[in-house]
C-alpha positions, 0 to 999 in steps of 0.5 A, a space after each residue: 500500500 501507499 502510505 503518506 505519513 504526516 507530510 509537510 511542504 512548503 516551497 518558496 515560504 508558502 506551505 502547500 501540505 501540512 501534516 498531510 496523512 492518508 493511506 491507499 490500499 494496494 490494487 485501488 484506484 484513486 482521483 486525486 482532485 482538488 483547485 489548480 494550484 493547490 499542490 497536486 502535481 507536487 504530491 506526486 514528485 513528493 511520491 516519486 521523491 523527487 522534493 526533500 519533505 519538511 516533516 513526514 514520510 512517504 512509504 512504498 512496497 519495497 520492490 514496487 515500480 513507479 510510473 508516470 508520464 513525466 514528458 513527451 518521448 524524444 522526436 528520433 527515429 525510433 518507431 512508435 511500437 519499439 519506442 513502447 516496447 522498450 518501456 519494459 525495461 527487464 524484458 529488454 534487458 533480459 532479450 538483450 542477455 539471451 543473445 550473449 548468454 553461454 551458460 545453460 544455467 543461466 540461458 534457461 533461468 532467461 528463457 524462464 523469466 521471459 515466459 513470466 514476464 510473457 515476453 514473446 505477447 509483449 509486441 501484440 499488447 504494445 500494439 493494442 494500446 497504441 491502436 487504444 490511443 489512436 495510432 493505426 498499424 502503419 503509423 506504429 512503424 513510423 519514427 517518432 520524429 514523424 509525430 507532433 508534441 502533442 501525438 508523442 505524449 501519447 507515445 509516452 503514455 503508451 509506454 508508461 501503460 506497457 510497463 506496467 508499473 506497480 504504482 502508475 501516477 497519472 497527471 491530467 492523461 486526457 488533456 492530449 486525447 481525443 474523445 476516442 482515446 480518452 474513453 478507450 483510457 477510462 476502460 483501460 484503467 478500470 482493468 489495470 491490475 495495479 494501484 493507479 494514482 490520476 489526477 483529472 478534471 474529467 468528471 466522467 473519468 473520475 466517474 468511471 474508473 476510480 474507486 476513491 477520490 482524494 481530495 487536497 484541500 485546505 493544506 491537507 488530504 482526505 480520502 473519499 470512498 466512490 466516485 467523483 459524484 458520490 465524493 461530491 455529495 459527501 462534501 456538500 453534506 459535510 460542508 453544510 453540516 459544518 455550516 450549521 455547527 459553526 451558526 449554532 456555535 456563533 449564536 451560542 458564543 454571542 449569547 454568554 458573551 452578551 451575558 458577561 458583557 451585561 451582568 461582569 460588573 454586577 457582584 451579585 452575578 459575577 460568579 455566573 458571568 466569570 464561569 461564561 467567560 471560562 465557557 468562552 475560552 474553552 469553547 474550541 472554535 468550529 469554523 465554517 468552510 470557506 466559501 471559495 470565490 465561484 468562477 464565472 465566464 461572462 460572455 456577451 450577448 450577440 444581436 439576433 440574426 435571420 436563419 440560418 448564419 450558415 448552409 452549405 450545399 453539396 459542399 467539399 473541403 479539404 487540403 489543395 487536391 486532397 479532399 477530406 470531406 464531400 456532399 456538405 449539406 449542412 444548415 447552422 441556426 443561431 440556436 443550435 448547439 452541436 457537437 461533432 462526434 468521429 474518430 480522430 482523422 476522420 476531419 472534425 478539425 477541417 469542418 471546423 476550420 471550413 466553418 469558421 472561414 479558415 479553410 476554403 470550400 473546394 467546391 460546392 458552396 457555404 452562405 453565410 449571414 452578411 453580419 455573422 461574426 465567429 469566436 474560434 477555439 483551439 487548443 493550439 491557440 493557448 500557446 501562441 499568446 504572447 508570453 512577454 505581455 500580460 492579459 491587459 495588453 492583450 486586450 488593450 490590442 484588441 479594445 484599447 477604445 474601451 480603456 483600461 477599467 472596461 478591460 479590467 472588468 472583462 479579464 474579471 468576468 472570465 476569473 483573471 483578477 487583478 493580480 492575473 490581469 498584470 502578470 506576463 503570460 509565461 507565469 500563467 497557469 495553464 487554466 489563466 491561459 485557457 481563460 484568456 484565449 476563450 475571452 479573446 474568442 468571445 470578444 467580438 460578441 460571437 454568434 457562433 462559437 467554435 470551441 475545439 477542446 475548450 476544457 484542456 487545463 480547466 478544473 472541475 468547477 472551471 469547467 461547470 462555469 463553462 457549461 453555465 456559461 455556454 448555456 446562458 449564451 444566445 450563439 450557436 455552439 460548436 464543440 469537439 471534446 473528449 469531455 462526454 459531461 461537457 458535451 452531455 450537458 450542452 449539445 442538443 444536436 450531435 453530427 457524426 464526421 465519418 468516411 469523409 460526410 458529415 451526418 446527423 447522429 440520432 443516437 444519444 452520446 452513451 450510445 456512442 460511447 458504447 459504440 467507440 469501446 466495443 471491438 469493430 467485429 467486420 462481417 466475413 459476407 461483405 469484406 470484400 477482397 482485399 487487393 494485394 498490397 505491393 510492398 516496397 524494398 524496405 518492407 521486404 527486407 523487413 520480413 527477411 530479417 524477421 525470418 532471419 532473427 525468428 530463425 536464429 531464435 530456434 537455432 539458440 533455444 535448440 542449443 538450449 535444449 541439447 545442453 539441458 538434454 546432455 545434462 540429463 542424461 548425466 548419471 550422476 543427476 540420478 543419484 540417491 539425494 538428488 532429487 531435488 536437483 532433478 526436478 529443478 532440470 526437468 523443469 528448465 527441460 520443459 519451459 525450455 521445450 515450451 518456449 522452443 514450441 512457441 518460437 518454431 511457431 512465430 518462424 512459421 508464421 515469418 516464413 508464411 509472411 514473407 511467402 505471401 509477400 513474394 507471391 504479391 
């Protein structure tokens, strides 16, 4: 178990856990939650012991492995699949070694090790989490160079899953996902067999995969049994509880205090007033929890416009002679709230740019209202705010007519304070910079708003303002996210982008979220004969080196088998008091066999492959 005694930081004089204790049973998994800043992200170096604590002590299984997504794998040309599959740090270790092993001793207690381990399924699991996460099966043979920050992120997480640490600490996973990747997430982290550690803002996540929350507040930690909801209403409860003892206590406190002020000088009553004036003294203080500012977004109401601001007919867009989508049939009212649901790649991210006037229509043609003004939001947005100004300045570029005071007011109506609203932008957290992109987005009063991942470093209660926000807004919404309670609470229409068309989905969003975790299983009757792929020189040379290594793999445990076999057939190994040492070689002799029966299968299967190949 994971045990947190009594821990105190501070950083800087500011003191973020303070005789902090709690206690995580082995196999569980927990959301850690709690308003950014509060020092969640620092828990976990605490944990990996990476910050010198001021008192307590953080104490771990002895032999456990921690693992966490710490930074995007390097862009070198390394594939994707080996990137994951080197993860697995005992298993290349030891593939390593039975390459230069000689003694048989040795070369069997590998060979054993390698079948615990299930080292020879290792590349198939590797596989299926990178497919998990969005990457096809060709792109898992591409470097990792071929990939952006953002995609590399995923590579790491891959690998930080196929390792399979004992103790898996995950910091905000779904902020670099899809939709799609981040339910394919929450399924796999229910089946994880180790004790998982996630910091999320995701409330279905936190609704799906853990079995407790632990909450960081106030300095310290408590440990809630259940879901995010269930932690939720235990928290109000409590806090109303507090409430309404610290009110009973204030009317009790005011009632001896006004007896002592009014009979203290009284002889006949002193006695009677001393012994409320000790009451008070003793009486230890309940104090009702404080009411934390609620954050807001204020966005402006955009005059009314005739429908439809946008149609589109017969309608195509892609990228110069590459077309993405076809047959665009589409009709946007100012009062539509969408959400574009599809697979990543399938072009949620062009019809978004195509109806936001940043990608033109290929052919076809998109009307849209003579007054229409659109807020765009993309994640990509956040990082080319201008980090040497402050959140003022920004605005000040856009409005400088309105002055400083009107400004102040609308950094205000999207929670960056005055202390925010003169910080330079690089000092921001990343939920202050989320903030200020979604005000410059909605600056010009929008009738449409287009958001892509607007949830990306919000917290929970950012979030919940956010959705009162967008429900309170007189535009029509567009949204893609991998937030399912974002997009359950605000779209009232969802269209699907598959196969190159956009089409209304007349399902509702669980019924999606079944369909995106349940295995496509292709019906034999109507797949229709797949064409022979002509592969290029470096493909085939592939397969040879495959046939190759899986050959030379037969070849090594043979060897194996034959030293085993001669070992024995040694007399000696069968006399009197031996027996012990007898049974220790039959069973080498049998893992040996079984591995050399699985490895005669996978050169089988590389000779088939290559066969295939040539004949192609």
């Amino acid at each position: 178990m994971l045990k947190i005694s009594d821990i105190t930081y501070s950083v800087s004089g500011r003191t973020l856990v303070e005789n902090a204790t709690v206690t995580i049973p082995t196999g569980h998994k927990v959301g850690l939650v709690g308003r950014n800043g509060s020092g969640k992200t620092t828990l976990f170096k605490i944990i990996r012991g990476e910050m010198v604590l001021d008192t307590g002590s953080v104490d771990i299984p002895k032999g456990w492995k921690i693992g966490g997504v710490s930074q995007e794998v390097p862009g070198n040309e390394v594939s994707l699949i080996n990137t994951v599959l080197r993860a697995d740090v005992e298993r290349e270790a030891l593939l390593a070694e039975s390459e230069t092993a000689t003694d048989p001793t040795r070369i069997a207690d590998i060979q054993t090790r390698l079948a615990d381990i299930d080292a020879w399924s290792a590349e198939g699991r590797a596989s299926s989490i990178l497919k998990g996460l969005g990457f096809t099966d060709d792109e898992q043979r591409q470097p990792c160079s071929a990939f952006s920050g953002g995609w590399r992120m995923r590579v790491a997480l891959a690998a930080v899953l196929f390792s399979e640490p004992d103790l898996l600490l995950l910091d905000e996973p779904t902020n670099y996902l899809d939709l799609e990747g981040a339910l394919w997430l929450e399924a796999y982290l229910v089946k994880y067999p180790h004790t998982v550690l996630i910091v999320s803002h995701d409330r279905e996540l936190l609704n799906r995969s853990v079995g407790g929350i632990l909450h960081l507040e106030d300095k310290g930690l408590i440990y809630y049994t259940g879901t995010y909801d269930m932690f939720a209403k235990q928290r109000a409860e409590k806090r109303a509880l507090l409430s309404a003892a610290a009110k009973k206590q204030d009317a009790k406190r005011e009632h001896l205090q006004a007896f002592v002020d009014r009979f203290k000088a009284k002889a006949s009553k002193a006695k009677q007033a001393q012994s409320r004036v000790k009451a008070l003294e003793k009486m230890e203080t309940i104090r009702a929890p404080e009411d934390v500012a609620r954050t807001v977004f204020t966005f402006p109401k955009p005059e009314e416009l005739s429908p439809p601001i946008i149609a589109t007919e017969s309608a195509a867009v892609g990228y110069g002679d590459t077309i993405i989508l076809h047959d665009l049939n589409l009709r946007i009212d100012q009062d539509d709230r969408i959400a574009l649901l599809g697979r990543n790649g399938e072009g949620k991210s062009t019809l978004s740019k195509m109806l936001s006037g940043r990608l033109d229509v290929a052919r076809g043609s998109m009307q849209t209202s003579n007054k229409l003004r659109i807020g765009f939001f993309a994640q990509h947005q956040v990082d080319e705010l201008y980090i040497d100004e402050t959140p003022l300045q920004h605005l000040l570029r856009e409005r400088a007519e309105e002055g400083q005071a009107k400004l102040r007011a609308r950094l205000a109506g999207f929670g960056l304070g005055a202390d925010q609203a003169d910080t330079e932008v690089r000092r921001l957290s990343g939920g202050q910079k989320a903030r200020l992109s979604l005000l410059l987005a909605t600056l010009p009063a929008p009738h449409l708003l287009i958001l892509d991942e607007p949830t990306n470093h919000l917290d929970i209660e950012s979030r919940e303002a956010l959705v009162d926000a967008l429900t309170a807004y007189t535009g029509a919404v567009i949204l893609v996210s991998h937030d399912m309670h974002l997009l359950s609470m605000v779209a009232d229409r969802l269209w699907l982008v598959k196969d190159g068309h956009v089409t209304s989905y007349d399902e509702d969003l669980e019924t999606y979220r079944k369909l995106l975790i349940t295995p496509e299983k292709p019906k034999a009757a109507e797949k229709p004969k797949p064409k022979p792929k002509v592969l290029t020189r470096d493909e085939l040379l592939a397969l040879k080196s495959d046939v190759r290594k899986s050959e030379e793999r037969v070849k090594k445990i043979n060897d194996m088998r034959d030293k085993l076999a001669k070992k024995l057939a040694d007399p000696v190994l069968y006399e009197d008091g031996r027996k012990g040492e007898l049974e220790t070689w039959n069973k080498k002799y049998a893992e040996v066999m079984n591995g050399l029966e699985r490895a005669e299968a996978m050169w089988m299967q590389s000779l088939e492959n290559l066969e295939k190949a040539q004949k192609s």
